[in-house]
N, C-alpha and C positions, 0 to 999 in steps of 0.2 A: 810612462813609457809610450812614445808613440808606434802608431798603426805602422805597418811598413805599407806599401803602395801597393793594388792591385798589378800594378806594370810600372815601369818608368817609360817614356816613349822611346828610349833607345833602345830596350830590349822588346819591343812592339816593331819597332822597324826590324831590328834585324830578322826575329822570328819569322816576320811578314815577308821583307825582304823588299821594303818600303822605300821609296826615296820620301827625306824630311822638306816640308816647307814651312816657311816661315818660323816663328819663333813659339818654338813648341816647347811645354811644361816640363819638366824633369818627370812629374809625378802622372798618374792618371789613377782615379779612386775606383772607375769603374765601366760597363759597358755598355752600350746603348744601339739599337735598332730605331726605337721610336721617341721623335721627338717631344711625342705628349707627357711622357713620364720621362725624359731624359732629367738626371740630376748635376749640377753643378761639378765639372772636375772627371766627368765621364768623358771616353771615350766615342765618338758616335761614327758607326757603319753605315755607308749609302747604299745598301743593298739594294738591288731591283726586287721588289713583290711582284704578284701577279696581276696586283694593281694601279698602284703608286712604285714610283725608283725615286727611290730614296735620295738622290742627290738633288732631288726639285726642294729637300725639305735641308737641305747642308747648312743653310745662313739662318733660319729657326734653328735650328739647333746649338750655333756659335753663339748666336744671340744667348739662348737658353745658358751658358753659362759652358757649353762643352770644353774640354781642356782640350781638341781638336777630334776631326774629322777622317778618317780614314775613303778616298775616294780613288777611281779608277781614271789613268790614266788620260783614259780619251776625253773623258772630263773635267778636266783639268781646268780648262781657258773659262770655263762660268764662273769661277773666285777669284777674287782679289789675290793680285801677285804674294802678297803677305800672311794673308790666309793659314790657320795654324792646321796644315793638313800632312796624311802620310800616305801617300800616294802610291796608289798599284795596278795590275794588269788589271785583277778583279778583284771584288771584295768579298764575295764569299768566299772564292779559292784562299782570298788572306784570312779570313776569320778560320776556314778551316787548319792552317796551317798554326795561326795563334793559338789552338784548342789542341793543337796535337802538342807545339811546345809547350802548352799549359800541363797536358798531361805528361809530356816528360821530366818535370822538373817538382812531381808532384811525390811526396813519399808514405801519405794517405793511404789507406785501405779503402780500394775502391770497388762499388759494388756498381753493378748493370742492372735494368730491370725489365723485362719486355710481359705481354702475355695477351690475350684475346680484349682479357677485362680484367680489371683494377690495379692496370700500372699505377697510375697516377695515385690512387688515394694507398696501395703499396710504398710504392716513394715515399708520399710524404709521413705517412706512419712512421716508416724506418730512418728518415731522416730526426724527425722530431726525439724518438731513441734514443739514438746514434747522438744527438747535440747536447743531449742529458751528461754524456760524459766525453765530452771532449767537441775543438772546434769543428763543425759538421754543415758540410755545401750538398746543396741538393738541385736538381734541374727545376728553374722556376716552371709554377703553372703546368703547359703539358708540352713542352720545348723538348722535343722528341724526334725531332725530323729530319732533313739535311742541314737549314740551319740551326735549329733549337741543341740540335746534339753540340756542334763545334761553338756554340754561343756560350752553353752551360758551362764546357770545359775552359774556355777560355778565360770566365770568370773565374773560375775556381780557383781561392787562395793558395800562394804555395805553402804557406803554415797552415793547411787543414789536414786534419787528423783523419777526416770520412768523407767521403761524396761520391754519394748516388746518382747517378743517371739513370733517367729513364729511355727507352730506346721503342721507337714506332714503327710502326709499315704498315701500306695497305697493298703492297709489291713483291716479287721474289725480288733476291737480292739487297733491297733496302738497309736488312739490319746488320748483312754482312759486310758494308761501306762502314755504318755508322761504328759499331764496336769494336771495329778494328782502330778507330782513334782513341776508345773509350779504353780500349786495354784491362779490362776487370780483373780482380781478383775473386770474386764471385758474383755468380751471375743468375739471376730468378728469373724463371719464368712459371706466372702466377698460375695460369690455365691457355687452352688452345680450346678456342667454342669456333661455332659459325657466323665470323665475321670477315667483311669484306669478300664475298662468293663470290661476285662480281667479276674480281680479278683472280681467282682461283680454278681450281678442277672439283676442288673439294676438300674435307675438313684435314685427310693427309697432306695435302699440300700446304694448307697454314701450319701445319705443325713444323714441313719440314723449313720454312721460310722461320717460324719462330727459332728452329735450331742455330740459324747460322748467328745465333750470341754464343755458341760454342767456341764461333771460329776466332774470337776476339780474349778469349778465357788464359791469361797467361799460366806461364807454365806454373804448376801445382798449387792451382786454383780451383776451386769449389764452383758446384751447380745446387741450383736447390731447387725442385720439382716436382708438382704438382702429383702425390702419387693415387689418387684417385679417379683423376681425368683421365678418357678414355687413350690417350695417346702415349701417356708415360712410357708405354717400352720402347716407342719409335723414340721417343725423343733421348732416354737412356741408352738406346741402342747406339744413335747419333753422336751421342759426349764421349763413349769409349771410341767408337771409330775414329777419334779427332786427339786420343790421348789425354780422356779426363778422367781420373780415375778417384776424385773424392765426387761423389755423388749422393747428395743426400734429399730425400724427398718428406713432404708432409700433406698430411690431413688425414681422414680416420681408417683407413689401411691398417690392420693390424701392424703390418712393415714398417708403417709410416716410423721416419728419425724424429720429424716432431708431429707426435699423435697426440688429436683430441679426443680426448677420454671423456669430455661432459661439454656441454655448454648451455648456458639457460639468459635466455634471450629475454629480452625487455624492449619496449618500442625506444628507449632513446641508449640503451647501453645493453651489454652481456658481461655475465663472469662465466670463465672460461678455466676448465680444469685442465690440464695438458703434457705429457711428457715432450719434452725440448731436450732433445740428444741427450738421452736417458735422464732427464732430470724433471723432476717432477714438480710444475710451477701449476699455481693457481693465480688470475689474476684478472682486474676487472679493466673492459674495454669501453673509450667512451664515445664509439658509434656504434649505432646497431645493426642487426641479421648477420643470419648465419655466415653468410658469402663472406664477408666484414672479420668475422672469427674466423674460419679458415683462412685469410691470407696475413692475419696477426699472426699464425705458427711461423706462414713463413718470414715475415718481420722476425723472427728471436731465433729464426733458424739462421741467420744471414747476419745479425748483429751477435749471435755467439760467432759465429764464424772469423766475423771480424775483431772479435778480441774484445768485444763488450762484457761488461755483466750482465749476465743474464738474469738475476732478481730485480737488478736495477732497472732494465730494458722493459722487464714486463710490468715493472712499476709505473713506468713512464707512459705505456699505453693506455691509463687511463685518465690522460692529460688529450687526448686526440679528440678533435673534434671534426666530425664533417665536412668536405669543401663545399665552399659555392657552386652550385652544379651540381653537386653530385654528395647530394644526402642533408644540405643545410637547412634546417628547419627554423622558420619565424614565424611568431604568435601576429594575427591580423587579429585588431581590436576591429569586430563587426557591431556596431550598437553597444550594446552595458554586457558582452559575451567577447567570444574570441573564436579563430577557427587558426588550424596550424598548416600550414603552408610546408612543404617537403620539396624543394630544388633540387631536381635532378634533372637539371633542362641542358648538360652542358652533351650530352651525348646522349647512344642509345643502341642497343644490337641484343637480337634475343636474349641472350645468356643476361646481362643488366637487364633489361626490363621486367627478368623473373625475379630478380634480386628485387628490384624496388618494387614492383607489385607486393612481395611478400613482405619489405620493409612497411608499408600501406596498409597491408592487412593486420599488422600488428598492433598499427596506428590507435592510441584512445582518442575517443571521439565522443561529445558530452551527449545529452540524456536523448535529445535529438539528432543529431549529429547522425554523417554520413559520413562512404570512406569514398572519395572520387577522384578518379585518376584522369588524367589530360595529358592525352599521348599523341605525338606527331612522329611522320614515317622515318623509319630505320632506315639509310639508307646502305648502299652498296652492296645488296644482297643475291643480285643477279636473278636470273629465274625463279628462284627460290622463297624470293622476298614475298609474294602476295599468300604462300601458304604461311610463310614466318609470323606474319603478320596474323592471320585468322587463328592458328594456335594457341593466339595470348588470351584467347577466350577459356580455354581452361585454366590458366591462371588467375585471370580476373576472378572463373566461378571458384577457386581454392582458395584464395583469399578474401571472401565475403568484401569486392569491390560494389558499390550499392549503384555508384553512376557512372558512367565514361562516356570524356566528350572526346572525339578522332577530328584529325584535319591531315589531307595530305591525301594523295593517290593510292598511296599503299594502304594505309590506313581506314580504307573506303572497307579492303576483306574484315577488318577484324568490325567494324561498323554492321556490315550486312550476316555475322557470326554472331551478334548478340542478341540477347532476349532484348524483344521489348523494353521491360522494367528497367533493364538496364542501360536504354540509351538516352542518354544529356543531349547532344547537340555533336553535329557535323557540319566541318567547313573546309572549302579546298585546301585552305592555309590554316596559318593562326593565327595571322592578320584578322581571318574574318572570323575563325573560335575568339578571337579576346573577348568580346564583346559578351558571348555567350558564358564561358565558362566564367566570370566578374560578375556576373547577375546569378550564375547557380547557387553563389558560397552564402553560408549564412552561418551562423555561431555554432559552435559544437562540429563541425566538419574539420575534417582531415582533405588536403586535397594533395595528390604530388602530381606534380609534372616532367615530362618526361621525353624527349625526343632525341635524334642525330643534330647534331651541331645545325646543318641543314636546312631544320625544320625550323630552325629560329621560334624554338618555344619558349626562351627566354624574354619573347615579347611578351608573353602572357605573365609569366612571373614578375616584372616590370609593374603591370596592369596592376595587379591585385596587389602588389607592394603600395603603389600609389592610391588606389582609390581606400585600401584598407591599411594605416601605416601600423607598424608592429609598436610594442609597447615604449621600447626606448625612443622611437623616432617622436610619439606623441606626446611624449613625458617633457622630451626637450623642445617641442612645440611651447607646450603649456608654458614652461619657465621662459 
């Protein structure tokens, strides 16, 4: 039986509302921003970035194999008269408009995701669930923003059974744009912490900016909510002023709809004891810390909702494994020993850096071995940020952290807050920590790293990938 098509280009023009050029393909498999992973049979958008516009890269892309080019208007006269393109005033405005007809033509149970911290590894938990029993689209990577939101939807098969979005802001306003395309049938929000102050008054005001996934919540559709966090009754109060009236919240609240009753932590996985909308599941998870367990409830909170099995769903979570970024651990062969590497370089804001600190302290670590953390500045934290920052000192001292190397401005407070013994090395960047924190690791260390997108401490994880390569990479050297 064959696939049916992502789109055909006829229903891409009209959706768009595209004039056609040249001799365009019946079919299109799929959708494309960047020409470096664009695949054969994709569709490709010339969006302007904040860097590059996308129409410098149009003919790489046809080349590439693109089944044609979606470009604006004014742009036009740079391709060749024949050129297989679908032509518009703008190209976001069209992709936005393709992801709104993608979502109307979709008859999936669709879920929303927003929260302070752990959209991302939330999604993809619940997606991976969710694909356990039937066909299941989820926003790649952390495609959350103005265009990430209308990108996901656009892809999204119309024979899919589930798809999650994940929904971002560091703004008011933001998420009440995006979910209104998104249109939910339930909608999670993980937690509300202290992130992005920057552009806030304060932590009521991220809450009430996270609410506006209410506004997008079709009619008698579900929330599911953090009932622990300090905000819950704002943000409950919120969903009824707006006409929500299934509201279900988790974590260990006696209230809680899905309450955790146990949980027993291990450095690389938990088993996890739990009532889920009165039903009593036990089941093992395969990333670890507590933070990790708490937003599993609401995973099975949100896949019962949507019509899953729920023994089946919490079966399924112990197929999960950590993303890159954010909790992926690789064994560095250091000489005839190892030390393990902990990737959480793709972000960072207090509420995470206490997670992964405590993910770190949990960490085994051989007869010698240390636990050392290599943290770059948090950013967006407004006035606030240089105390945020000097706070992680008590974490570090609750999780028997043994070294910490800082780079970054902000990162100077928690530097000039530590003992002694416990300071590795300081550098403005991380350009200039690589160097330093690659010469501390030795066998039996645990090391994570950890910073704001920003702080590009993904250099450093690079470093130590390369000078120390993990077992498979060496294995396949050898042969």
């Amino acid at each position: 039986m064959s696939v049916a098509p992502l789109w055909t280009s006829g229903a891409m023009a009209q959706a768009m509302r595209a004039q056609a050029n040249g001799a365009l393909p019946e079919a299109v498999s799929g959708l494309s921003i960047d020409t470096r992973t664009i695949a054969p049979g994709e569709a490709y958008f010339a969006i302007k970035g904040d860097v590059h516009d996308g129409h410098d890269f149009v003919a790489a892309a046809l080349k590439a194999g693109a089944a044609l080019a979606v470009v604006e208007r004014i742009k036009r006269d740079k391709f060749a008269p024949d050129a297989p393109l679908l032509v518009v005033d703008d190209v976001l405005a069209a992709l936005v408009e393709l992801g709104i007809a993608s979502r109307a033509r979709l008859t999936a149970q669709v879920i929303a995701i927003t929260g302070s911290v752990g959209k991302t590894s939330t999604k993809e938990a619940l997606w991976r669930v969710l694909g356990a029993q039937g066909e299941a689209h989820a926003s790649a990577a952390s495609f959350n923003n103005h265009w990430g939101v209308p990108l996901s939807l656009a892809r999204c098969p119309a024979s899919a059974k589930f798809a999650v979005f994940e929904i971002g802001m560091n703004h008011a306003g933001e998420i009440d744009t995006l979910v209104r395309m998104v249109r939910p049938q339930i909608a999670v929000i993980t937690t509300v912490e202290p992130v992005h102050l920057e552009f806030f008054s304060g932590i009521e005001a991220i809450a009430d900016a996270k609410a506006e996934i209410f506004a997008g919540v079709e009619p008698g559709g579900a929330v599911v909510l953090n009932r622990d966090n300090a905000q819950f009754d704002r943000l409950q109060r919120r969903a009824k002023e707006l006409g929500i009236s299934r509201i279900f919240s988790f974590g260990v609240d006696s209230q809680a709809d899905a309450r955790l009753i146990d949980v027993s932590l291990h450095p690389d996985r938990s088993a996890v004891h739990a009532d889920i909308l009165g039903h009593d599941v036990t089941y093992k998870l395969g990333v670890p810390g507590r933070h990790m367990a708490m937003n599993s409830l609401a995973v099975l909170a949100a896949a019962s909702l949507a019509g899953a099995d729920l023994a089946l769903a919490a079966l399924s979570l112990s197929q999960i494994e950590p993303a890159v970024g954010r909790g992926a651990r690789r064994a560095l062969l250091i000489g005839h020993g190892e030390a393990t590497l902990i990737d959480e370089s793709y972000n960072a804001n207090p509420a995470s850096m206490a997670a992964a600190l405590s993910v770190l302290g949990s960490a085994p670590v051989g007869p010698h071995g240390r636990r050392i953390a290599v943290l770059g500045d948090m950013l967006e934290l407004g006035p606030t940020g240089p105390a945020l920052h000097r706070e992680l000192s008590e974490a570090i001292k609750a999780n028997h952290v043994d070294l910490v190397y800082c780079c970054g401005p902000l990162m100077r407070n928690l530097w000039d807050a530590l003992s002694a013994g416990k300071r590795g090395g300081y550098a403005e960047n991380s350009l200039g920590l690589e160097a330093q924190a690659v010469a501390a690791i030795r066998a039996g260390d645990a090391v994570m790293i950890k910073g704001s997108l920003g702080s590009k401490m993904k250099t450093i994880v690079t470093a130590l990938e390369r000078r120390f390569p993990g077992k498979a990479a060496h294995d396949e050297a050898a042969v």
